[in-house]
C-alpha positions as CSV (number, residue, x, y, z in Angstrom):
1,X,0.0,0.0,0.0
2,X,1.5,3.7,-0.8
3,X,2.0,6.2,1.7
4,X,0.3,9.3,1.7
5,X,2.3,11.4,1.1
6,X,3.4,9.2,-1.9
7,X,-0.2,8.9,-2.8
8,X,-0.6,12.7,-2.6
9,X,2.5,14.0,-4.5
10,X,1.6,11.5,-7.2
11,X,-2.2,12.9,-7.4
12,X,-0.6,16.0,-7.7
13,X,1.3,15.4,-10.4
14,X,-1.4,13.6,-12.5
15,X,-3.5,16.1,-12.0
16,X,-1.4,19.5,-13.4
17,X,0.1,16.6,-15.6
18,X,-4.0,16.9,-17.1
19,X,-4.0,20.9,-17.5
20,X,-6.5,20.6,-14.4
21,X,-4.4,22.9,-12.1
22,X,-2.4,25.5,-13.7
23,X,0.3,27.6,-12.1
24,X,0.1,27.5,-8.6
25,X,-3.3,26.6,-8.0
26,X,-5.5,24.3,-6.4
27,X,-4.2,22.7,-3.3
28,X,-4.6,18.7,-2.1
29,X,-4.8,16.9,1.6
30,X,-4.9,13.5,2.8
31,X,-6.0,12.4,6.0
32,X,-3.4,10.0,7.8
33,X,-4.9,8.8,11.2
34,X,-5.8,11.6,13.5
35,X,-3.7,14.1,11.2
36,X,-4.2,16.0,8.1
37,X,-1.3,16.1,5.4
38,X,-1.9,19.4,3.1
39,X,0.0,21.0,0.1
40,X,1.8,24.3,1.4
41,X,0.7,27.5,0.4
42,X,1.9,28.2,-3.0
43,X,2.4,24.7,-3.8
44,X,2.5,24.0,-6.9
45,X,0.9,20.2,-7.6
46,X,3.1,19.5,-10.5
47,X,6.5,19.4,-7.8
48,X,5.0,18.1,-4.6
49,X,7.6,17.7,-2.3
50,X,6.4,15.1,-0.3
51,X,9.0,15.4,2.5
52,X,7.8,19.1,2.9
53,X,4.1,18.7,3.1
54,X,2.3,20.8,6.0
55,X,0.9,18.5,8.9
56,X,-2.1,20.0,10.5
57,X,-4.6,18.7,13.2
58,X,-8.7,18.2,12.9
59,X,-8.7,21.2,15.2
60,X,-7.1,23.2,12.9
61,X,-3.4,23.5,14.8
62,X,-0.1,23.3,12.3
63,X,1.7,20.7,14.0
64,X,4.7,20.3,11.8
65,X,6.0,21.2,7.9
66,X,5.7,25.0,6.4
67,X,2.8,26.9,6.4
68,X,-0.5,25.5,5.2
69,X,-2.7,26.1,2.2
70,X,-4.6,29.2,3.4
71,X,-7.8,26.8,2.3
72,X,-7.1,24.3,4.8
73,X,-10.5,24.8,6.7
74,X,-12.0,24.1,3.7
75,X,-10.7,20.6,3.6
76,X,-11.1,20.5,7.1
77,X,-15.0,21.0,6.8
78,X,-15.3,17.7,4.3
79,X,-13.2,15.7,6.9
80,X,-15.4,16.7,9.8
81,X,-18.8,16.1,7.6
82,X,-17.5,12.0,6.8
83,X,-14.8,10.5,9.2
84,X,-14.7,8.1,6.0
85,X,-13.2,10.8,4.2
86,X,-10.0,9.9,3.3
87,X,-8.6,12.6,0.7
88,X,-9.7,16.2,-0.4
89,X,-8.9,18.0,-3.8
90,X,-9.4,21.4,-4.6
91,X,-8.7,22.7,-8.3
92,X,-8.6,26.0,-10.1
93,X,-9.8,23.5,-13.6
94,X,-10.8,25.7,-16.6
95,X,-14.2,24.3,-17.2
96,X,-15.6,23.6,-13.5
97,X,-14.4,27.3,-12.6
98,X,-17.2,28.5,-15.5
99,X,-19.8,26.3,-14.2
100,X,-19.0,27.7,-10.8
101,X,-19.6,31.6,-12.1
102,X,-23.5,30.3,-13.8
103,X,-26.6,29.9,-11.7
104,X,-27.0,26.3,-10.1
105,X,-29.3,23.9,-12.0
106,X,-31.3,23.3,-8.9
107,X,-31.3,23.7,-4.9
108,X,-28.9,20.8,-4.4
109,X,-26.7,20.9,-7.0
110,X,-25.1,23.2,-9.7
111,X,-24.8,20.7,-12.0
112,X,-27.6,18.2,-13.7
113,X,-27.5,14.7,-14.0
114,X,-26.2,14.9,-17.8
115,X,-24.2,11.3,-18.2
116,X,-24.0,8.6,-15.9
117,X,-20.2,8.7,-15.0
118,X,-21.0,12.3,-13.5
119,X,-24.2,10.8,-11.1
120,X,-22.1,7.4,-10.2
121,X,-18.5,8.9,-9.7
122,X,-19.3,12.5,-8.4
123,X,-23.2,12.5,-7.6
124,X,-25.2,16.0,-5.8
125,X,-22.6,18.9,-6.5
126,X,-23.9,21.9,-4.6
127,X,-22.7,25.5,-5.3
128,X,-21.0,27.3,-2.3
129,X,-22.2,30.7,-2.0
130,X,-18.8,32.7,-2.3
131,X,-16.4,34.0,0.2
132,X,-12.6,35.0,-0.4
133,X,-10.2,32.0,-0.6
134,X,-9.3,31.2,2.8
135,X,-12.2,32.6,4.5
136,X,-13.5,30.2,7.0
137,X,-17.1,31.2,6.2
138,X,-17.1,28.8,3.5
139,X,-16.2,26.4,5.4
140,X,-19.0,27.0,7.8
141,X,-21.5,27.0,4.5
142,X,-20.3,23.3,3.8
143,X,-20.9,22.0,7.6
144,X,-24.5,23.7,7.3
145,X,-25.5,21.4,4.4
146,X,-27.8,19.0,5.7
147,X,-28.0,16.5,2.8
148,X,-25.0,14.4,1.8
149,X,-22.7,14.9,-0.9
150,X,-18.6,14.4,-1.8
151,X,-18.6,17.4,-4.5
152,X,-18.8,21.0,-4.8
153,X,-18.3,24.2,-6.8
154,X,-17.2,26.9,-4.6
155,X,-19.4,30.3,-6.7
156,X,-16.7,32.1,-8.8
157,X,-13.6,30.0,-7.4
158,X,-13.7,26.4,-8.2
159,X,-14.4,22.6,-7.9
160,X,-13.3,20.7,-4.9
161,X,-13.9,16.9,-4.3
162,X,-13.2,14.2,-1.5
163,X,-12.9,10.0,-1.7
164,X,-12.6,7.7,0.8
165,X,-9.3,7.2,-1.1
166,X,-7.2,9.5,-2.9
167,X,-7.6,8.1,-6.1
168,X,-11.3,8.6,-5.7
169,X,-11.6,12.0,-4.9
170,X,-8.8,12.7,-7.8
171,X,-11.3,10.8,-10.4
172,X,-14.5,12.7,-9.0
173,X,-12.5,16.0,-9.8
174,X,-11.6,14.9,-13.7
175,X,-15.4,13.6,-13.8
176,X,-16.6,17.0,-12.8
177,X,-14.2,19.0,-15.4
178,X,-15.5,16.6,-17.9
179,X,-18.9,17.3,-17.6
180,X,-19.1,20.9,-17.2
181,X,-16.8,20.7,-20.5
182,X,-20.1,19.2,-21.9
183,X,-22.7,21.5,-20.1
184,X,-20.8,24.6,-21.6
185,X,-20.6,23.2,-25.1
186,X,-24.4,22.3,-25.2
187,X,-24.5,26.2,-24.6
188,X,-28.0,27.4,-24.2
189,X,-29.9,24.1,-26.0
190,X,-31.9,22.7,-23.5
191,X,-30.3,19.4,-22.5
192,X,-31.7,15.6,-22.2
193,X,-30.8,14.9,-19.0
194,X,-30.7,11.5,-17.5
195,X,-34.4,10.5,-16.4
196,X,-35.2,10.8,-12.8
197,X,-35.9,7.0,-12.3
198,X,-32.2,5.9,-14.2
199,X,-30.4,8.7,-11.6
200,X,-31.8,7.2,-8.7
201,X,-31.0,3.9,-9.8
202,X,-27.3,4.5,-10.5
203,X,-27.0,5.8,-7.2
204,X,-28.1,3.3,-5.1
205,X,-26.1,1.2,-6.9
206,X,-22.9,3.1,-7.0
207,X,-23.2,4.5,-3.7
208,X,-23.4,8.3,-4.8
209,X,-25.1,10.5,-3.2
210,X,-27.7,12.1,-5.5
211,X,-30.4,15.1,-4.4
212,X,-30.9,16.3,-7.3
């Protein structure tokens, strides 16, 4: 089995390796018992160090490494919603950032149910009304959220996914940037979405949470 910080410098890599997290953006954690593992601030995902990743506790505190991403509540939220959570990943992706600037397509989620990779690998996506990066407000919007879910766009910022491995949260996230890809090319056409009936089914038997 890979460490994680092995797991999480490798996610890293794959995912600016994909164009899905240019410059310095986006930021990544793993959770390793009763401590979180982080990307510093400024990291950038395509040179993880993984000897100088920030250690932080639940409770917030910085117990060892350099200073953490300055969205580290953020994760933290996700890990307190799901003690299954086992990995976070936040991006700056091209397509998922637009999606995250349009309306929602309903109450629970910003994006609808348009292929069945989307409902069975990311499921309910809501949209997180927006606050400046790092401000812990947002993280207080996703502990409000009564309904489950392991996806969000945060409103004019980004997509940010968790898995109760790494490798699932990292596929989540490429799910999500494929499908807004898709919801932006359909444009304004009216799309055939998946039927109500089909959505439900692939949840329960995927295990993804869907609220539609």
């Amino acid at each position: 089995m890979s460490e994680p910080r092995d797991e999480l410098a490798r996610a890293g890599a794959h995912l600016a390796a994909l164009g899905l997290s240019p410059g310095s953006s986006g930021n990544l954690s793993v959770r390793d018992g009763d401590t979180v593992l982080i990307t510093p601030t400024g990291a950038d995902l395509a040179a993880v160090d993984e000897a100088s990743l920030s250690v932080i506790g639940l409770d917030g505190s910085h117990r060892a490494g350099p200073r953490p991403s300055k969205e580290f509540p953020l994760h933290l939220a996700f890990y307190r919603r799901d003690p299954d959570t086992a990995a976070v990943v936040h991006l700056h992706s091209r397509h998922a950032t637009a999606v995250s600037c349009l309306p929602p397509w309903s109450e629970h989620s910003a994006v609808p149910p348009l292929t069945p990779y989307f409902v069975t690998r990311v499921g309910t996506t809501p949209l997180i009304p927006y606050a400046d990066p790092g401000d812990p407000a947002q993280a207080d919007a996703v502990a409000r959220l009564s309904y489950p879910f392991r996806a969000a766009l945060l409103e004019n910022h980004g997509p940010i996914t968790v898995g109760r491995s790494m490798s699932a949260a990292v596929a989540a996230a490429i799910e999500l940037e494929e499908v807004s890809a898709l919801l932006l090319l359909l444009g304004d056409r009216t799309p055939r979405l998946l039927p109500p009936d089909v959505v439900r089914s692939l949840a329960r038997r995927y295990g993804s949470p869907w609220s539609g």
